[in-house]
N, C-alpha and C positions, 0 to 999 in steps of 0.2 A: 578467544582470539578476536581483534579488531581488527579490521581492515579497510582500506578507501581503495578508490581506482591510481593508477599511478601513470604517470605519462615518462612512456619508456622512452616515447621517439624523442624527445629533448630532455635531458639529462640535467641539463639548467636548472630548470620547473622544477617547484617542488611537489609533492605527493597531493593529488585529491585529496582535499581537508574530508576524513570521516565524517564529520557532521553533514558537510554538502551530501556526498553519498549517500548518507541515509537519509535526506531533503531529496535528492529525486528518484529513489529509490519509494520509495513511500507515493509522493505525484506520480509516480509510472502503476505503481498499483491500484492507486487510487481510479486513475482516467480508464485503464484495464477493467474496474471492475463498475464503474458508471458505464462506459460506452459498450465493453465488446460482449460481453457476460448478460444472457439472458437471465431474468426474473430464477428461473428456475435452476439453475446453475449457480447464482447467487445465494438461492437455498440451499441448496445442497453440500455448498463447501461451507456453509456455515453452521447446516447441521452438524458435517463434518468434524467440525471443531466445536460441536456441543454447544451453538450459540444461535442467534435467532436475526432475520434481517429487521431492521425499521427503517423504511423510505421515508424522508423530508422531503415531500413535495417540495415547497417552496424554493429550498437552497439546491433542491437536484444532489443532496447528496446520501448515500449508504451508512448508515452505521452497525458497526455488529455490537450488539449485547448481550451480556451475558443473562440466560433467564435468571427473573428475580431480581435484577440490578434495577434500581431507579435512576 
């Protein structure tokens, strides 16, 4: 099932384009898990999902990978 946000209050407007949705749906997880989420909690939910963090200094950004991936 796919879905987008939809704007009830104007009827007019058409439906939240799904791709937008999942463009800031992604930048909200993203900025969530740079800014609010400590080191260790960053670990942890990546354990969680059997994955491992790597910090790029430089760009400030997270990535998860999976072990073994290059």
């Amino acid at each position: 099932m796919f879905w987008g946000k939809s704007r009830e209050l104007d009827p007019d407007l058409p439906a939240y384009p799904l791709v937008r949705h999942l463009l800031d749906a992604a930048a909200m997880a993203l900025h969530l898990w740079d800014v609010y989420l400590s080191a260790n909690q960053r670990r942890s939910i990546a354990a969680g999902l059997g994955l491992y963090v790597t910090v790029t200094p430089r760009a400030s950004v997270t990535v998860l990978v999976r072990p073994g991936a290059s």
